[in-house]
GUMARDREN-125734 format. One record per residue (C-alpha): x, y, z; residue in one letter. Coordinates in steps of 0.25 Angstrom, whole numbers, plus 5000, padded with zeros to 4 digits. Layout:
<rs>
XYZa ...
</rs>
This chain:
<rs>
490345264728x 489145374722x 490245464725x 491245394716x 490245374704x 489945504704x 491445574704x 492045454696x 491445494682x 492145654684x 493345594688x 493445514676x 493545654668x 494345714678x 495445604677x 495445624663x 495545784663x 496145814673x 497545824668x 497045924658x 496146014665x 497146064676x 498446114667x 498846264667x 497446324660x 496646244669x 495346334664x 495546334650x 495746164650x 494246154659x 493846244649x 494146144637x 493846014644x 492645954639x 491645874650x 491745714643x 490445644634x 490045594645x 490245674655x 488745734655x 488345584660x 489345584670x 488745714678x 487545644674x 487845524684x 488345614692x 487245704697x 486245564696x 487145514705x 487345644715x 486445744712x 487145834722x 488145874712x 488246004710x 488246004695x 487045924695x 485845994689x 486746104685x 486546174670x 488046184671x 488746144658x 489346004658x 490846074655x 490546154666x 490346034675x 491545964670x 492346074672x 491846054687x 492145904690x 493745944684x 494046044693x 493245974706x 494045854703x 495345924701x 495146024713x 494745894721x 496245824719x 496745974720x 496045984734x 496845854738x 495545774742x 495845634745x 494745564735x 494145664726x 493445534719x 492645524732x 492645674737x 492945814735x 492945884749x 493745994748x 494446104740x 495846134745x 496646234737x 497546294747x 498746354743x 498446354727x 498246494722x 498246464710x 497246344709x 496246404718x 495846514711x 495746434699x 494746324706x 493946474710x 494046494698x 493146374694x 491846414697x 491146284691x 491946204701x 491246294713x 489846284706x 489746144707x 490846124719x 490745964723x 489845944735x 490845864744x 491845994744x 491846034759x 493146124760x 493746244752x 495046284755x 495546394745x 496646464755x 497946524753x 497546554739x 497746704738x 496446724733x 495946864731x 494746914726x 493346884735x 492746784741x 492546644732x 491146644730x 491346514721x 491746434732x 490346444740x 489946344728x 490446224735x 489246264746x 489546124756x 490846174761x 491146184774x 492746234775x 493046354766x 494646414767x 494946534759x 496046594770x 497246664764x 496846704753x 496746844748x 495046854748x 494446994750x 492947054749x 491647024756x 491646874760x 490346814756x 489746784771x 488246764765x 488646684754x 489546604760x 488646564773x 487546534762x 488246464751x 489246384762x 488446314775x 489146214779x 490346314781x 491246284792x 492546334789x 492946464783x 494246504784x 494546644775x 495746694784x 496746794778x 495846854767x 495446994765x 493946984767x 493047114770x 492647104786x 491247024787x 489847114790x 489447094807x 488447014800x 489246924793x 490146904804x 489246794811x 489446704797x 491046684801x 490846664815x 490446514810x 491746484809x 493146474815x 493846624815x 495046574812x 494646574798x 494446714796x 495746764802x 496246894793x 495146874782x 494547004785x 493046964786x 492946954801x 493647074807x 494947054816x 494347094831x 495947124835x 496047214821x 494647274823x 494947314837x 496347394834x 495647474822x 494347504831x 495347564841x 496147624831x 495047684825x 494347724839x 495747794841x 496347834828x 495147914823x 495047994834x 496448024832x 496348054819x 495148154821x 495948224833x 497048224823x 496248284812x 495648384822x 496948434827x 497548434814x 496348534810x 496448614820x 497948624819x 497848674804x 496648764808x 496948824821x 498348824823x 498948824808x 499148964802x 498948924787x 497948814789x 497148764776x 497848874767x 499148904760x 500648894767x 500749034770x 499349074773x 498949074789x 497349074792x 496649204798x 496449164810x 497849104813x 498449254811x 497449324820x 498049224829x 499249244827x 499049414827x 498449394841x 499549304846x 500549374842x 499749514848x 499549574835x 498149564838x 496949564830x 496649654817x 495849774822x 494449794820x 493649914821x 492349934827x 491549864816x 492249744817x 493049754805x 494549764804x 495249874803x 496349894792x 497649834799x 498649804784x 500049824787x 499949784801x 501049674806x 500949614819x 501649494826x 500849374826x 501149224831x 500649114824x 499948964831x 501248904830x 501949014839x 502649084826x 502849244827x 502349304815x 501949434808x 500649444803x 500649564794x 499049624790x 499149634775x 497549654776x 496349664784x 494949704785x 494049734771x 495449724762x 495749604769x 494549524763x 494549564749x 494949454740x 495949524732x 496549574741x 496749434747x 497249374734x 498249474733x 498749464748x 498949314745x 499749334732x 500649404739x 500849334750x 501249234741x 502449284738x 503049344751x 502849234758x 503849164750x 504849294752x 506249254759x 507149374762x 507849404775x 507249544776x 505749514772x 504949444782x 504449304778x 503149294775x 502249174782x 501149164777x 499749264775x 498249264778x 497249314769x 495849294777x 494649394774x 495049464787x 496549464786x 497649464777x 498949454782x 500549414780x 501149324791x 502649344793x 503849294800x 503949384812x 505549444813x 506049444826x 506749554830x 507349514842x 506649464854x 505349434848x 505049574844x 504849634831x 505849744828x 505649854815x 506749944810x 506350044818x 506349964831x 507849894825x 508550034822x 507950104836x 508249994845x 509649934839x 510150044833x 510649954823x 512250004816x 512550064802x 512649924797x 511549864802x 510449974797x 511049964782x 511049814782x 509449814786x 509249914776x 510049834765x 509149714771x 507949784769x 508349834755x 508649684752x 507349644756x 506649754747x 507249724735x 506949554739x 505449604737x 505649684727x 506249564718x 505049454725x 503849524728x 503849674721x 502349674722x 502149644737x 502449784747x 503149784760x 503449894768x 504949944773x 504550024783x 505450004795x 504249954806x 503949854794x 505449814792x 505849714804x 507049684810x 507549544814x 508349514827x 509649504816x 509349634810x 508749614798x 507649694793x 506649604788x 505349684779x 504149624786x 502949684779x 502249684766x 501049774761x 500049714753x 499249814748x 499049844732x 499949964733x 501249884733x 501049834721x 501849884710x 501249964702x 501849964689x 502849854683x 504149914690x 503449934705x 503850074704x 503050124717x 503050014727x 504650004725x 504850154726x 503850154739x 504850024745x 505950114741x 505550244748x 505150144759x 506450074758x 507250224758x 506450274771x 506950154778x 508150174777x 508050314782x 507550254793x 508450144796x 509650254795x 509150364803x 508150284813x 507050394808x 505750304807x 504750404803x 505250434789x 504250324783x 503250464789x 504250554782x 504350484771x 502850494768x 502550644772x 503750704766x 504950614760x 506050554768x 507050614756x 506450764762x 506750724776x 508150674774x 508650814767x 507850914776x 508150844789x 509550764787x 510250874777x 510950764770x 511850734781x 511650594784x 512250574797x 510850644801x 510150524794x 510950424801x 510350364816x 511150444824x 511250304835x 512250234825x 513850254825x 514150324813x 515350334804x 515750394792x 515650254783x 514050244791x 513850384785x 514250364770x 513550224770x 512150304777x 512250424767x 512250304756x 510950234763x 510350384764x 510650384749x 509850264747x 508850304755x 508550414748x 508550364734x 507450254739x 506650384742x 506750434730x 505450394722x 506350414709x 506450294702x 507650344693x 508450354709x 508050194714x 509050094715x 508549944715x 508549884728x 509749804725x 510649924724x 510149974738x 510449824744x 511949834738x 512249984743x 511649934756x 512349814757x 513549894752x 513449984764x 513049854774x 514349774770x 515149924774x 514449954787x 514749804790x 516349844789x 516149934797x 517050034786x 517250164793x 517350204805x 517450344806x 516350394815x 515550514813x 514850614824x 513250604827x 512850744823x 512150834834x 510550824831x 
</rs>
């Protein structure tokens, strides 16, 4: 009956307000609700009568405590207790995510929470945000439910052991809690574990098992991985941590001994000895035949400049596309070596095979020799239109020949003196075209030491003290001739000469050679003519 005289004089103001307070700006109307003239005497009585009320001896204001005894009365018919005159044991919002973030949000309400209030159940709310530290104001409790909800962060261990004794139940299932300290984990072994099923403070035994033995075997993996892959870019890669056309050092002295070039030589004093110009075949890591052609070495070799030139124009052959100029792979530019990597030309059976080696050991027919000199003329005047500032040699142990018959130019000359040297390239393309002329003296007759003659006294000297004029005595004497061969030879001899002729009043452009060429081919290739005519005695 204490009981009833003490809650009788709120629920006489709650009878009258209550149809007021909870519309939809439930905030704002507590916020304009004034307590009634005598409702000071009433909390009076009360706290004479049960001193255990919380808002007894408080300096709260009085329309903070009238807020209180609204929202406790309203919350207690909410919570569907049987005689909220009598008792208010429990707090049940389940399911109500929209009041019950209000009622959190009512701090007064958790500050002075009614002592007889045993039970809080606030799940399937989908509330987010951290643990709610207001609720450890109602400090009698002994059940507290906050499962399937969407809670994260620390969960308060310390404060809840001391603010909550009597705890008994604590159920914060299916929540995102932060895992529990090992020293924490003894606070949750008081209660059943049924209760903290997904919520993320006690770790899943089953979940932490799987990732220890993924761990235990996946980072080792990941590390073998890792080290093969390193090794794999730095061991067996050509070009590993530079550019896409430039191969390591080390990878191409490899390659040189693999494919039995060897090393670079070395004299006595260690150093190495000049060895620019020299091609030989290599094979890469992968199994790829190459050529490696020795643009560089030694002291010339490790001079910055001469670097940075090399590299400029590898940049620009490596990007070359023409049936008779080899492709370019790729370079190295080390301290110690600077070289051009090539695709190697097979000439048949795995063997490299020059003009020389072509014309001795096939003897190749009329058509044939013209249409590699008209390839070769094509090439020449490819270069001439996309790299006029890089050199190359058309020397016939330099020009190779594929297994189909195309000659293919396969080495290029670095050095300063092929670059132009005025605005026109007057000298480097008159040295290609006496180069170019000897070449086809060479291919015609099957003389290969004119490159010597050419030097020491003129091949233009050679031709009118030793062959007279008469060009049969130019032509390879192995070959089938006819009178049509004749005529189209003394017209290749004609060009032959004029591109030894250093007068630039007398040079064609390379295109007019590639059309009187290809003028002669297309004939040869009809076969016009048929009349044959004798070997002369020798």
């Amino acid at each position: 009956m204490a009981k009833n005289l003490v809650i009788f004089p709120i629920l006489i103001t709650i009878s009258i307000t209550i149809s007021v307070v909870f519309t939809a700006t439930v905030v704002e109307d507590l916020n304009n609700l004034q307590p009634p003239p005598d409702f000071n005497t009433t909390i009076t009585n009360n706290c004479r009568r049960n001193p255990s009320l919380r808002y007894c001896n408080s300096s709260a204001p009085l329309s903070l405590i009238f807020k209180f005894t609204i929202v406790a009365a309203h919350l207690c018919n909410l919570s569907n207790n049987p005689n909220c005159v009598e008792s208010f044991p429990k707090i049940d919002l389940r399911g109500r995510p929209r009041l019950a973030p209000l009622y959190l949000s009512f701090d007064f309400f958790w500050r002075f929470c009614p002592l007889t209030i045993l039970s809080v159940d606030l799940s399937n709310n989908s509330l987010s945000g951290s643990f709610p530290e207001d609720v450890l104001g109602c400090a009698q409790i002994r059940s507290l439910d906050l499962s399937l909800n969407r809670l994260s962060g620390d969960f308060p261990v310390e404060k809840v052991s001391s603010s909550l004794p009597n705890l008994t139940s604590l159920n914060l299932s299916y929540n995102g809690f932060s895992e529990c300290r090992v020293s924490e984990a003894r606070f949750f072994g008081r209660f059943n574990s049924s209760g903290f099923i997904h919520s993320g403070v006690i770790p899943d035994h089953r979940e932490l098992r799987n990732r220890t033995v993924a761990f235990l075997v996946g980072f080792p993996a990941a590390v073998f991985a890792a080290v093969v892959f390193f090794m794999w870019c730095c061991f067996w890669r050509e070009n590993c941590g530079r550019g896409e056309f430039e191969f390591e050092a080390r990878a191409v002295e490899e390659a040189m001994i693999r494919g039995g070039g060897g090393l670079l030589r070395r004299n006595l004093e260690g150093k190495l000895d000049s060895d620019s110009g020299r091609v030989c075949r290599g094979v890469l890591r992968g199994g790829r035949v190459v050529w490696i052609g020795v643009a560089y070495s030694g002291e010339k070799a490790a001079a910055r400049e001469v670097r940075r030139r090399f590299v400029e124009r590898c940049e620009v052959i490596v990007r070359l596309r023409h049936r008779n100029v080899v492709r370019v792979l790729g370079w190295c530019d080390s301290r110690r070596l600077i070289v051009v990597v090539m695709e190697w030309i097979d000439g048949g059976g795995g063997r490299k095979r020059n003009l020389e080696t072509w014309i001795r050991a096939c003897v190749p027919p009329w058509k044939q020799r013209v249409q590699a000199i008209a390839g070769i003329a094509a090439a020449v005047r490819y270069l001439s239109g996309e790299c006029p500032q890089i050199g190359y040699s058309l020397r016939a142990g330099d020009v190779v020949v594929s297994k189909n018959g195309d000659p293919v130019i396969t080495r290029f000359e670095f050095d300063d003196d092929y670059d132009d040297d005025d605005s026109d390239g007057d000298r480097s393309c008159a040295k290609r075209m006496c180069e170019f002329g000897v070449l086809v003296f060479e291919i015609l007759m099957n003389r290969w030491d004119l490159g010597r003659i050419e030097r020491e006294s003129g091949v233009v000297e050679w031709v009118k003290v030793n062959c007279a004029g008469n060009v049969e005595d130019m032509i390879d004497g192995r070959m089938e001739r006819t009178a049509e061969m004749v005529a189209e030879a003394a017209e290749v001899v004609e060009l032959g000469l004029i591109c030894l002729d250093l007068s630039r009043r007398r040079r064609p452009s390379w295109e007019k050679f590639r059309q009187v060429l290809l003028k002669i081919s297309r004939h040869a290739h009809t076969g016009g003519g048929h009349g044959h005519v004798h070997h002369r005695q020798h």
